[in-house]
Each structure stands twice: as C-alpha cells, then as structure tokens.
N, C-alpha and C positions, 0 to 999 in steps of 0.2 A: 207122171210129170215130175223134173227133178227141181229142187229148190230153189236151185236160178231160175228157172223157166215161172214156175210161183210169186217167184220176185217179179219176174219182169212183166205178168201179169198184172199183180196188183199197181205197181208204179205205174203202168200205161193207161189205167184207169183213178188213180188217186197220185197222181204226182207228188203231194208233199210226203207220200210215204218211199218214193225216187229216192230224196233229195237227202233223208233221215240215214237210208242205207248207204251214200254216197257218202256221209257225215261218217257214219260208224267203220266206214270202208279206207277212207283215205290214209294213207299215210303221212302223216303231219303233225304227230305229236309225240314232243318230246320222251324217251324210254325210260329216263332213271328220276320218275317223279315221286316225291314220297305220302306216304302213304298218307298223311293230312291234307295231300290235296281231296281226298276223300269225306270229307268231313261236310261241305256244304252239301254235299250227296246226304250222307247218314244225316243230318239237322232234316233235311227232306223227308226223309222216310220217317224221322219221331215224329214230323210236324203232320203229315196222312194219317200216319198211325193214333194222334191225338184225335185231331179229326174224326175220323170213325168212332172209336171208342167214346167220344164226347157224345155221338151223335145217336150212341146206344144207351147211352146215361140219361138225356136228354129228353128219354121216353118215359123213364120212370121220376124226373122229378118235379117236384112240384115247390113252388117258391114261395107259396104261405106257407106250406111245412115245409121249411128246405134241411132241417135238422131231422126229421123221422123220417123226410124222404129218402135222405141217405141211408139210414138204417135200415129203410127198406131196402135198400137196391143190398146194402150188404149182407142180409140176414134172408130174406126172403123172396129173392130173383133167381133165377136159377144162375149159377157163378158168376153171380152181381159182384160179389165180392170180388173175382177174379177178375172182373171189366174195367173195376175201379182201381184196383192194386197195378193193372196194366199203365191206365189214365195215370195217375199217379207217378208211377217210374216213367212214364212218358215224360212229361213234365219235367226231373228229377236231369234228365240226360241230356232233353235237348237245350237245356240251360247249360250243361256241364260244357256240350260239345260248342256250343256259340260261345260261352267267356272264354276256352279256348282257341275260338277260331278267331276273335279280337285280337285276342295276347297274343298268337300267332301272327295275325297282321298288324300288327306295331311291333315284333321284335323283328321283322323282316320287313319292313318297310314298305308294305306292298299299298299302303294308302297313296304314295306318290302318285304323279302322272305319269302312266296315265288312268291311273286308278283310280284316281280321286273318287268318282262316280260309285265304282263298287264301295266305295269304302263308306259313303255316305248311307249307302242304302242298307248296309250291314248296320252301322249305329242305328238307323231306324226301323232294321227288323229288331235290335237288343232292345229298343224303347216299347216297341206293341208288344215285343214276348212279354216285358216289364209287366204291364199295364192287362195281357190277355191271364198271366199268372196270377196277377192280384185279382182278378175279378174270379176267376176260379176257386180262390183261395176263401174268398166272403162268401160264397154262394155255398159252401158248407154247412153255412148255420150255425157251424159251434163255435164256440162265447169266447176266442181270441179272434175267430175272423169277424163274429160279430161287431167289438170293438175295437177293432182296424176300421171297418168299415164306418161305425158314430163318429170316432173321430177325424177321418178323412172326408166325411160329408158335414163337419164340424166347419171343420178348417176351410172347406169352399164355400158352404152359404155363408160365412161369414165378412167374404170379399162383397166389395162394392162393383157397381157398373156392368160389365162386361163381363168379367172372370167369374161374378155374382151368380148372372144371368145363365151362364154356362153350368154353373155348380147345380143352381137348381134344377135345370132342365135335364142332367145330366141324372142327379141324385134322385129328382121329384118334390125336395123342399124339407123341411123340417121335419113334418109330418109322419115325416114317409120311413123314416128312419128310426123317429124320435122312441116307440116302443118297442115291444118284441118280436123275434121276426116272425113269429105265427101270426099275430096281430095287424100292425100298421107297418112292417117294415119287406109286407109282401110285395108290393106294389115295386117299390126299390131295386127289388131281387130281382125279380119277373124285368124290370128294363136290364137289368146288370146283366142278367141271360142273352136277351138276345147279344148289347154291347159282347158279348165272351163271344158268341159265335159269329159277328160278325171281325171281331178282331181274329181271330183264328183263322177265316178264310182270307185275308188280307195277308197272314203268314207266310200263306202258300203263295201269292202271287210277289212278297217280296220275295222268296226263294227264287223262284221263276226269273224275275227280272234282274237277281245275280247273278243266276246261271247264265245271262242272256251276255248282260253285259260285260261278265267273266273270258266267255267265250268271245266278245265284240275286241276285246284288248290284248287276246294273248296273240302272241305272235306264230305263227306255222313256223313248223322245224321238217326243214326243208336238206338234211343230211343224210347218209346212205343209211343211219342206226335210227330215222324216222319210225316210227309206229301207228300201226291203227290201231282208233276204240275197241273194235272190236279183233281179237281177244283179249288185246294184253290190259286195258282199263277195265275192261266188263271182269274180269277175271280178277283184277284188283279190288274191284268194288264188291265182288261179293265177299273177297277175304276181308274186306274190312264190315262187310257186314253180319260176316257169321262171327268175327267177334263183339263187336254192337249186340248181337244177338246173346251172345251169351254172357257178356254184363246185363243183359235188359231182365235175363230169367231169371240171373244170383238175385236182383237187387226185388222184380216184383215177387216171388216167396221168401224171401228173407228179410228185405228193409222197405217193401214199398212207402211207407210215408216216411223218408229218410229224413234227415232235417227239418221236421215241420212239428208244430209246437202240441205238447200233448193234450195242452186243454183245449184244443179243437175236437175232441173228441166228447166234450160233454155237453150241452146246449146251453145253448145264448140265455143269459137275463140281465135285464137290464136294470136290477137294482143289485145286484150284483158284478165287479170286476173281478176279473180274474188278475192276481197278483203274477207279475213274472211270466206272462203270456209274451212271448214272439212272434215273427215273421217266419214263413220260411227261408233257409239259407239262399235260394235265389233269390230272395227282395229281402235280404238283409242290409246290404250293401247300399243300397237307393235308401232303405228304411233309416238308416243311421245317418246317411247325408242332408238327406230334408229334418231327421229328429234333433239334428244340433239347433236348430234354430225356434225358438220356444210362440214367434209369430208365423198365423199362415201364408202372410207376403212373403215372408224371409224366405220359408221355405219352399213357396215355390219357387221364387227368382232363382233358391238357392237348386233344386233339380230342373229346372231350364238351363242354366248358367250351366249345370252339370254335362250336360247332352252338347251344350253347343260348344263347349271346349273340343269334344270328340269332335264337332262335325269341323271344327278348325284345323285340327288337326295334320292334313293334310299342308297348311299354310303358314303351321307356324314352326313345321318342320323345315329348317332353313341350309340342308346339306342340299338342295338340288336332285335333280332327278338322277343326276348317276352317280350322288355322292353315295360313299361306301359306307356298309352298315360298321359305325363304331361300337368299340368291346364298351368304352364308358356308355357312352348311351343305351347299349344293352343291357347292362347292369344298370341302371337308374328304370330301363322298364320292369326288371324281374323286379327290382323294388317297389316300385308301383303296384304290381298284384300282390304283395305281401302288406303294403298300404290298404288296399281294396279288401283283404280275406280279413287283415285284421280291424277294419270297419264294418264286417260285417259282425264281425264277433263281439265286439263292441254294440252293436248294436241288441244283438240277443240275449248281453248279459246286465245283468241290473242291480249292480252295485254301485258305490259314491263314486269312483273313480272313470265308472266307464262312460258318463257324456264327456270327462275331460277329455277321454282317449279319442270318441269318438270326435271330438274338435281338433285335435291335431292332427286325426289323419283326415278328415276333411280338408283341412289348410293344406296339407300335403298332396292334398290329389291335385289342387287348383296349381299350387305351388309347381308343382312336378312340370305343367302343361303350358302354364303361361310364362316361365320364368327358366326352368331347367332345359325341356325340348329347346327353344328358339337359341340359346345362348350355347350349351353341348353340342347341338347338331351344326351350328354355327360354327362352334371353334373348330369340330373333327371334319369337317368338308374342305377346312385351308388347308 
C-alpha cells in the first residue's frame, strides 16, 4: 500500500486528519519568510518540554521539605540533576524567545489590525509566563525565593477588601508563610504547586490560541512562488530547531541556572535575610517596576498599569493600519529594550543609586507608551 493510498485511508475514516494534510499540502504561503517567524513554534516546544520535565520533578517533591526535596532530586534521583538542569534552561529560553518575540512585534508593528487580537493574547501569555516563573522560582525553598515569596505574600494580605480576600486565599494567610518553609510555610507551597501547574497548562493553550488566530489573520499568497508547509516550513522548522537545540545543551551543562541568584541554593530561614539576594533575570524587569514603589497599592496599580499600556498598545499606536514602519519610532523601541534590560539590572543590583535608576527607567517605560508612541507614530503617518 503506497502513502497516498494510507492517507486516503486514514482521512476517509478520521476526517480532521483529511483537512491537516490538505493544510500542509496547499500552496499558499508565502516563500521568503524569515526565520523568526519560527519562534512561536520553538516557545511551543520549551513550553511541552517544561511540561514534561516539570511533571518528572513533580514526583520527587515534596512541599514541607521543598529545600531537601530539591536536593534530593539533584543528588540522589537517578539524573535528577540532569531533569532539573533541563527545567531550568527550559525556563531560561522560553523567556529569552517571548521578550524577543514582543520586541519583534512592536519593532514591526504586527500588533495593528488586524492583529490586535494576537497581540493581546501574546501580552498575556508574557503575563502567566511572569507569574508561572515566579511561582517556580519560590517553590525552590532556598532563602532568596524564600523571601520573595514573605514579602510578596506581605504586600497582599496586607490590602483591604477584595484584593485582601484574594491575597489570602491565594497565599493561605499569614500563617501560612509567616515560619519556615519545613514548618508553616508547607501548606503555601503545596497551593503554589498546584497554581505552577495549572498556569503551565494554560501556556500551552495560549500558544494554541496564537497559533490559531495567527493562522485566522494571515493572508494566502496566492502567486506562482506560493509554497506548501510541507517541505519548505517543516524543513524550516526543524533548522530552526536543531539550533534551539544546540543553545538548549551549551546552556544546560554549562549555565543551567543562568541568571538566577546564588543564595537560592542555601535554605530558607527566617530569622535570617539574605543580604543582596535577587530575582531571576527573567522577573527582574517586572521585579524593579513594582520595587520603585515602597506601598503594596502602588505597586500593584503600578504592574497592572504596567500590562495594560501593553494591552493599549495596539490603540495608542496612531500611524493606521497601513501607515509605514518609521526609522524614529524604531529607534525609540530599540530604546525601550535597553530601558527594560537596564531595569532589570537595576533591579538585581543593590547599591544607593540603583532604586534612583530603577525610577527613571520606570518613568520611561510609561513615558515611552503613553506620550512618545501616540505623538511619533502620529507625526511619521503624515
């Protein structure tokens, strides 16, 4: 039986597998695409790949000990250590590849209509990775995610009403935190877990729903230099994955816990701080934006405020849907990610000067969004 003939088997009993080969088959997409249209694909693959290896981790730990847990997985599992170093560089990448797929879609302007929609869902896959990394990053045990984690469950039981209500229910209350984490701050952990796996699989279904509506907006290219998926994308995709692939092995035996603060590696006490403790470099950036503000109203209005400029984005950009990508306004985004690296560095470094810095580049983020975009895009569109 030849392949077609296997095809046309299977499709005349499972149709939607017809309609996939018909998809891969067509000629109707564009030939000279570059190679970062690839990237929502590879964010895919680290985001499975987290998945899994979380879900191998997830067997050996234990959230009253979540500090020897680790140590167990890394000392006495059989290539615990190498599951974790994976997790880890997992982590490390698919962060690297989303702020670049951001910075890519604001220097080309693909948040426009009729994109708005993806672009929206992309700020709020950056928001759960935000949010699924930091609960990753407490659930460690050691004595900087420790207190990340006191202080973060500080700064929400301490709201009234609503946001209160939420703090507690979310944290478990005072209590729950208030000791060590072998002690009273199991209970905490053990909800942070599930929260981490339940935001994890949400990851996957906003990729899903970019992919979807990626595919809902682009237009068929309907010229004689047309291509199908299959070979010329599938054949792309893997060249961009067999490099993926080999930054993923440099960094997990040689940097897996890249950027992330070394006194995570000793355990939590809580009559002890760790002096000079950070974030890691992926929630440095978020970490220095809510740390300018010394109340936990501020700071949270001040990372809500943060998100919803992005999610404006799309509207306060005022060139029009066919206006041209200008060189000023390019140059004021590449400034904006040197705003955002140097907020994060700011934020990991702890000297007198560095909450000053970190307040101007905060002012410059806001500044950049509500004041530079609407006015620049504005003038380069006449």
């Amino acid at each position: 039986m030849t392949t077609h003939s296997k095809t046309s088997w299977a499709a005349t009993r499972l149709p939607c597998l017809g309609s996939l080969c018909a998809t891969f088959n067509t000629k109707n997409r564009a030939p000279d695409a570059p190679y970062v249209q690839a990237f929502p694909f590879l964010i895919t693959v680290a985001a499975a790949f987290l998945t899994l290896s979380g879900i191998v981790l997830a067997v050996y730990y234990n959230p009253w000990h979540a500090f020897d847990s680790v140590q167990f997985i890394d000392r006495d599992v059989n290539n615990g250590w190498l599951i974790r170093a994976y997790h880890a560089t997992g982590t490390t990448l698919i962060f690297g590849l989303t702020y670049w797929y951001l910075f890519r879609a604001m220097l080309s302007r693909s948040y426009r209509a009729p994109g708005e929609f993806v672009w929206l869902l992309s700020v709020k896959l950056l928001v759960v990775l935000l949010l699924t990394g930091w609960l990753g990053y407490v659930l460690t045990g050691g004595a900087a995610g420790y207190w990340s984690l006191f202080n973060a469950s500080n700064a929400a039981l301490s709201l009234g009403g609503l946001p209160g209500a939420v703090g507690t229910w979310f944290f478990g209350g005072p209590a729950a935190v208030g000791g060590t984490l072998t002690q009273t701050g199991g209970g905490t952990l053990a909800r942070l877990e599930v929260f981490h796996g339940l935001l994890a699989a949400s990851v996957l279904l906003l990729l899903w729903l970019i992919h979807a509506s990626r595919k809902t907006i682009s237009a068929p290219v309907t010229s004689q230099r047309a291509v199908a998926f299959y070979p010329y994308y599938v054949a792309q995709y893997f060249a961009a994955l067999a490099v993926f692939a080999f930054i993923f092995v440099l960094l997990a035996f040689y940097a897996p816990h890249l950027g992330t603060s070394h006194f995570n590696n000793i355990p939590a006490d809580s009559l002890a701080v760790p002096v000079g403790a950070g974030v890691p470099w992926y929630l440095a950036p978020a970490a220095g934006l809510v740390g300018v503000f010394a109340s936990a109203t501020l700071s949270i209005i001040a990372g809500i405020a943060a998100v919803a400029v992005l999610y404006a984005l799309p509207w306060l950009d005022r060139s029009g849907i066919n206006g041209a990508t200008g060189k000023v306004y390019g140059f004021f985004i590449r400034l904006l990610a040197l705003d955002i690296i140097g907020l994060g560095i700011a934020a990991n470094t702890h000297c007198s000067s560095s909450a000053i810095l970190a307040g101007v580049f905060t002012a410059w983020y806001f500044f950049h969004f509500l004041v530079i975009t609407p006015v620049v895009t504005a003038l380069e569109a006449e």
